[in-house]
MARDOTOR-163645 format. One line per 5 residues: their letters; for each residue x, y, z of N, C-alpha, C. Coordinates in steps of 0.02 Angstrom, whole numbers. Example, Ala and Ser with C-alpha at 12.3 -4.5 7.8 and 13.67 -1.06 7.14 Angstrom:
% MARDOTOR-163645
AS	660:-284:390:615:-225:390:660:-165:390  642:-112:354:684:-53:357:645:2:394
***
This chain:
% MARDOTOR-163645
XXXXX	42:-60:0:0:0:0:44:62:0  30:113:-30:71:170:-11:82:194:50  104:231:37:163:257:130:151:340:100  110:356:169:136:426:167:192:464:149  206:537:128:269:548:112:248:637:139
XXXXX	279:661:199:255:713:215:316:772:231  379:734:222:461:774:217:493:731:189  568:757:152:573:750:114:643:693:134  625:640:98:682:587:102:693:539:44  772:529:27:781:528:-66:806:430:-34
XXXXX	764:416:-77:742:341:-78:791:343:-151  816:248:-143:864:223:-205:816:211:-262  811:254:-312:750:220:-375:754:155:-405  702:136:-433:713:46:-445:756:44:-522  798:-7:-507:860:-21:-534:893:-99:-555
XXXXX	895:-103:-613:884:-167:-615:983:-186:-616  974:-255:-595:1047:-269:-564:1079:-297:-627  1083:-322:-673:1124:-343:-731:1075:-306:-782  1120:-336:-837:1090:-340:-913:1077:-416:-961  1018:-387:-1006:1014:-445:-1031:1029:-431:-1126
XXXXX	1063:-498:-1139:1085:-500:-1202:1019:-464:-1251  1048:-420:-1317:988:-381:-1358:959:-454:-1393  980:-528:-1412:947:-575:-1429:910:-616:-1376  916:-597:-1332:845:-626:-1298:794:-588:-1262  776:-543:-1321:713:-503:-1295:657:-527:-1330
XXXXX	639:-579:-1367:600:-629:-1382:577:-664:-1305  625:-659:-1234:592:-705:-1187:569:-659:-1151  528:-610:-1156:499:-573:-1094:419:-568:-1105  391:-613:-1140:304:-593:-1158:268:-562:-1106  241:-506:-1121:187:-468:-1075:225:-412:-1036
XXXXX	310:-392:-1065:327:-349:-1045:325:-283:-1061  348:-250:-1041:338:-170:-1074:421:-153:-1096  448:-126:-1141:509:-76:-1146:494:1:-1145  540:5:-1110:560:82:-1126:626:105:-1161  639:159:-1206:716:179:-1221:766:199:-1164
XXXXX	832:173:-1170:867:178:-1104:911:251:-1117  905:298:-1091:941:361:-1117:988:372:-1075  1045:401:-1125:1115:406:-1117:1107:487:-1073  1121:497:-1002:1115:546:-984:1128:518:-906  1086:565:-850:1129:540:-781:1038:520:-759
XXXXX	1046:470:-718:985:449:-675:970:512:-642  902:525:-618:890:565:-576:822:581:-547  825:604:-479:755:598:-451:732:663:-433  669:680:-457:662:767:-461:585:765:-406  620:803:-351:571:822:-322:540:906:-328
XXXXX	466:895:-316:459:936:-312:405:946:-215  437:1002:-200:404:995:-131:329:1051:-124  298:1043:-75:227:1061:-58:230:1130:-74  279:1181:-65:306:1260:-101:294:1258:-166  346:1208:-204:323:1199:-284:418:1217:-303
XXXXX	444:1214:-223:507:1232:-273:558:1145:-277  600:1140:-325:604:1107:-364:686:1076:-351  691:1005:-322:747:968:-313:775:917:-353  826:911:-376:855:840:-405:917:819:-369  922:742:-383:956:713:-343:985:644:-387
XXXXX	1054:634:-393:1077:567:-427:1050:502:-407  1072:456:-448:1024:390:-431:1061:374:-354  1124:387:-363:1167:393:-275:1136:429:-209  1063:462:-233:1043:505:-182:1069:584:-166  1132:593:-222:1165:648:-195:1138:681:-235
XXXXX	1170:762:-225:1160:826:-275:1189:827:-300  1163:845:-370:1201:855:-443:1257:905:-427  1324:876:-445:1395:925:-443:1392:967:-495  1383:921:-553:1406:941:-653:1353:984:-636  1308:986:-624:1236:1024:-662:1190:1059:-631
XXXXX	1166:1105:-634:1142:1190:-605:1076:1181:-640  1024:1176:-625:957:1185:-623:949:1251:-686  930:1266:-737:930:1345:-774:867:1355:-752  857:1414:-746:786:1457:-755:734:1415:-804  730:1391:-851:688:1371:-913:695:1321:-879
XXXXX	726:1266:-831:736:1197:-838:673:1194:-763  694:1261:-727:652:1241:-642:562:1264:-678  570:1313:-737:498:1333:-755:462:1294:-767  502:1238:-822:453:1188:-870:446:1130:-788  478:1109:-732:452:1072:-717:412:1091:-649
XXXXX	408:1171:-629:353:1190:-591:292:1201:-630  292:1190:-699:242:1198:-722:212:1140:-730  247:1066:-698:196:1015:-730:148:1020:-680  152:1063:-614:95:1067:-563:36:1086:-601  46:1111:-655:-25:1163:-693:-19:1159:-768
XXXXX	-88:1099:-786:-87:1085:-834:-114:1124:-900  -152:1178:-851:-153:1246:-899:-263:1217:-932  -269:1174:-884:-337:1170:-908:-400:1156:-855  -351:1181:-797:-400:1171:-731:-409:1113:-675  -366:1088:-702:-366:991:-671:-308:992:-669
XXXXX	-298:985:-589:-217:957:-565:-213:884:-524  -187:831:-588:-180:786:-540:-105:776:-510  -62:838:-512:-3:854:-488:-50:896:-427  -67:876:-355:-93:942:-332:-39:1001:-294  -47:1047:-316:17:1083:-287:11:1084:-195
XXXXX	36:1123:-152:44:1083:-82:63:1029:-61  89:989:-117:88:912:-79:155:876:-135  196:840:-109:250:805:-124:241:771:-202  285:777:-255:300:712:-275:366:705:-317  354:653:-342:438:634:-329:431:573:-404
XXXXX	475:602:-461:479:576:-502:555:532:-537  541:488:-557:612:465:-590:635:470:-662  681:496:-676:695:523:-750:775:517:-765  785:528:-825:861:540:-845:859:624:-852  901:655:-826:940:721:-854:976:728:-914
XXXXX	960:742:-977:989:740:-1036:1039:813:-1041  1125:800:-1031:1137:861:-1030:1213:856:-1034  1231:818:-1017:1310:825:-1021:1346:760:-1030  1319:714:-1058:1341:654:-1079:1344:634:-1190  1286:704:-1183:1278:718:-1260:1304:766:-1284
XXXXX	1330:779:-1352:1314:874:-1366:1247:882:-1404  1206:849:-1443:1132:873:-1447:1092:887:-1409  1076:868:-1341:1023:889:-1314:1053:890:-1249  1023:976:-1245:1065:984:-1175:985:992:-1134  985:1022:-1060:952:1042:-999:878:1017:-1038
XXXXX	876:955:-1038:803:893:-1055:799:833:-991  734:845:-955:744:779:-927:691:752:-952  691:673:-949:657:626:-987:614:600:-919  559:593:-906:526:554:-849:490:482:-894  509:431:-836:483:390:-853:437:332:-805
XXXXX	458:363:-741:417:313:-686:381:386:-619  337:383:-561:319:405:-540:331:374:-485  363:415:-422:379:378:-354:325:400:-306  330:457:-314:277:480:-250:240:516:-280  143:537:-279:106:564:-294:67:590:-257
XXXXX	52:668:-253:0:685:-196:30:674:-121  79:672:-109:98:663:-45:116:563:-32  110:539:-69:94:476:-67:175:431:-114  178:390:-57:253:339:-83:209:303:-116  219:283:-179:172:229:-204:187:173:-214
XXXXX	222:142:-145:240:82:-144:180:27:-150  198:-30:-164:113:-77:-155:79:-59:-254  118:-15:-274:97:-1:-359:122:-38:-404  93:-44:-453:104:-86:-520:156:-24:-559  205:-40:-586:228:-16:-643:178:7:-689
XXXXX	145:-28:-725:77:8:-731:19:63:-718  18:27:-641:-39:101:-621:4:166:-639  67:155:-601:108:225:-588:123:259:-658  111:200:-709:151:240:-784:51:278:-819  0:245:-789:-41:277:-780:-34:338:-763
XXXXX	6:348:-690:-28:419:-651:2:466:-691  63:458:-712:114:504:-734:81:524:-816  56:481:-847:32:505:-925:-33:560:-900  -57:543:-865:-144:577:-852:-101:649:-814  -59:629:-765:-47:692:-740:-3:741:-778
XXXXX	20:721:-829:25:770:-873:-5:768:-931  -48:757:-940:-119:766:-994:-94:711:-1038  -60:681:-1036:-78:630:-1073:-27:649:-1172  18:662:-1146:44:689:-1215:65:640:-1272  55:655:-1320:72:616:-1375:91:629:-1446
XXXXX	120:705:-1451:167:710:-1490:249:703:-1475  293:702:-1512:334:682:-1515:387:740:-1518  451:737:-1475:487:809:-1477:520:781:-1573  555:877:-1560:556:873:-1650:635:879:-1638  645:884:-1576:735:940:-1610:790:895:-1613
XXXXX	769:824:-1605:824:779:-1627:831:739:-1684  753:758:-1721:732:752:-1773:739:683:-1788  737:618:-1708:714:573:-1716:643:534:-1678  645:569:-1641:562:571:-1594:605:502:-1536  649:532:-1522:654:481:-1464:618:461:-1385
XXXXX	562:543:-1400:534:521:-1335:455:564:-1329  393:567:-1311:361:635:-1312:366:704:-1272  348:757:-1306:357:805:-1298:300:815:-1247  322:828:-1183:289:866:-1123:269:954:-1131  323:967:-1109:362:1050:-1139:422:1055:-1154
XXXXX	444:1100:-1184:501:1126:-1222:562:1083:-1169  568:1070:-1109:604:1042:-1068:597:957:-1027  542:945:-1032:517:903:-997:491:840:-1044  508:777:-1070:489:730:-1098:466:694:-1063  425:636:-1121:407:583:-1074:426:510:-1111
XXXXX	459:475:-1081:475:387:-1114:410:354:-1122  403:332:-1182:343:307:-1228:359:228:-1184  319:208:-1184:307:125:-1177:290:72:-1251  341:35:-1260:309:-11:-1310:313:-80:-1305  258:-117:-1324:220:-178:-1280:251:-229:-1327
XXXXX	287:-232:-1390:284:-270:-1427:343:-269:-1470  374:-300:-1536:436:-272:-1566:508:-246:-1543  521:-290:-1485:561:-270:-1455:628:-243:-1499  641:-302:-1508:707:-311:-1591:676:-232:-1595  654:-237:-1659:641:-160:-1692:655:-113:-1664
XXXXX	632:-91:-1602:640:-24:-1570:697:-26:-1539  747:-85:-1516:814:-95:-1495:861:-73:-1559  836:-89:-1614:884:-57:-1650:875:-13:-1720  823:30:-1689:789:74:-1725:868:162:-1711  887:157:-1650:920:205:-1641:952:208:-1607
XXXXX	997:144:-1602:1062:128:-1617:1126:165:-1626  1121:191:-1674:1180:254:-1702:1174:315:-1654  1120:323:-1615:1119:388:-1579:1165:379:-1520  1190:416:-1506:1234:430:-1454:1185:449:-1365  1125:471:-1414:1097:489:-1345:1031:414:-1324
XXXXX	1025:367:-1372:1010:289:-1350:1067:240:-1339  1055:225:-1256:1071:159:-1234:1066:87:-1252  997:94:-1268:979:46:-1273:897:20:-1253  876:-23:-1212:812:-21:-1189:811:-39:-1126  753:-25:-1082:742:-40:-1012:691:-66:-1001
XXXXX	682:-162:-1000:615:-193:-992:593:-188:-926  521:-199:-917:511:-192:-865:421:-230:-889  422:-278:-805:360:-301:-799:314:-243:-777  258:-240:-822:226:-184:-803:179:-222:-755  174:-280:-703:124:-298:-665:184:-297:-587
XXXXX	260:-265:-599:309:-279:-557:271:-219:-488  296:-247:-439:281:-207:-392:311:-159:-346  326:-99:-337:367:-40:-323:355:-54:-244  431:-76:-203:445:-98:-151:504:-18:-113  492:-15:-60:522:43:-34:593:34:-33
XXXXX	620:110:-76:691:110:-110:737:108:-33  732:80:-19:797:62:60:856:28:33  882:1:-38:952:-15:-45:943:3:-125  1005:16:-136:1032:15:-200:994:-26:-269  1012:-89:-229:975:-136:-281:907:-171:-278
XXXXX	860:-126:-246:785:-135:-248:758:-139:-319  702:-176:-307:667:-189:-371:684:-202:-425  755:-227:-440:768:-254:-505:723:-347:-505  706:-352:-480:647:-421:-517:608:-406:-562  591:-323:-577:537:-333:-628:577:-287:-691
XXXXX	643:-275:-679:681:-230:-740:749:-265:-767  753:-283:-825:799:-268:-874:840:-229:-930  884:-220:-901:912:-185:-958:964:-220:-1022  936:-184:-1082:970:-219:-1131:987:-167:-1179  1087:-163:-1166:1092:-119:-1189:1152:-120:-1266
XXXXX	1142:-98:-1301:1167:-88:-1357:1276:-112:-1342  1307:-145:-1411:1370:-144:-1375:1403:-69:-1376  1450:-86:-1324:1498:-41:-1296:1566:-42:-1267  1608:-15:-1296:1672:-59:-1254:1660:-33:-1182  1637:-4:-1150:1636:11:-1072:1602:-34:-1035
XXX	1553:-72:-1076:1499:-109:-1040:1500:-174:-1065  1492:-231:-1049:1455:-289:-1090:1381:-286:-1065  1339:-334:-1092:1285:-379:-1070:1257:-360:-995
***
């Protein structure tokens, strides 16, 4: 069940512990992928004020990287969807997981990509489906579904000018693993059981039972 969340404490986001080879993504039926983006993990709070924190997947504060004016706007603005309905309610905690796109590329700088939802409304949403939560996060920001333009490959949808969102795809794994490939700013992919269940981030390596990553070669990395 969820856990209150009423001050502010930076939980390990779920993280999956190995990788799996790009030829056996034929064995995951009924999973979901996401694109794995080349950038730094990061967890962006925003507190009951509306003013606006990030934090490495280590829990710490970003050294490399300074928050810009345009970067704290676009994501105090996901409180206000600009149509009267906040299911971000402002006053109250939440706490998202994303990549920071910014200094690992030179195309796309001060972009973060969200792709999972930790806390909502004041609420740890532990006891949640990968699912529900990839629910709360599309509705709470209206639900977007165009595609950003400025990489002029649509690697992810366009929120606002700053703020993306990682598409989910249920099927074709192959294909979308090596649809973009050559980009410097794709990893690769990040499976994930969308029926997995979001357990309270207390170590490092929480919740990798329901995530895989499968990532493109690299001499820094294998498998």
């Amino acid at each position: 069940m969820p856990m209150p969340y009423k001050k502010m404490f930076v939980m390990w986001p779920p993280r999956p512990e190995g990788s799996a080879d790009p030829k056996t993504l034929d064995k995951y039926p009924g999973w979901w992928a996401q694109r794995k983006f080349n950038g730094t993990r990061s967890l962006v709070f925003l507190d009951p004020d509306g003013n606006v924190h990030l934090r490495t997947r280590h829990r710490e504060e970003h050294r490399a990287y300074q928050l810009t004016n345009a970067m704290e706007a676009a994501i105090k603005s996901l409180l206000d969807r600009g149509d009267g309905i906040f299911m971000f309610e402002p006053g109250k905690w939440q706490v998202f997981d994303a990549e920071l796109m910014h200094s690992k590329t030179s195309g796309v700088k001060d972009r973060l990509v969200l792709f999972d939802i930790l806390v909502h409304n004041g609420s740890y949403l532990t006891g949640t489906t990968c699912r529900a939560r990839y629910e709360i996060l599309c509705e709470g920001l209206g639900m977007p579904d165009t595609s950003e333009t400025e990489t002029g490959r649509s690697i992810a949808l366009k929120v606002n000018e700053n703020v993306w969102l990682a598409e989910v795809f249920e099927e074709t794994f192959a294909d979308y693993f090596t649809e973009l490939t050559d980009m410097d700013e794709i990893e690769g992919l990040v499976l994930k059981d969308p029926d997995g269940v979001l357990k309270p981030g207390v170590s490092e390596k929480n919740n990798s039972e329901w995530l895989v990553r499968v990532r493109k070669p690299h001499k820094n990395y294998r498998h």
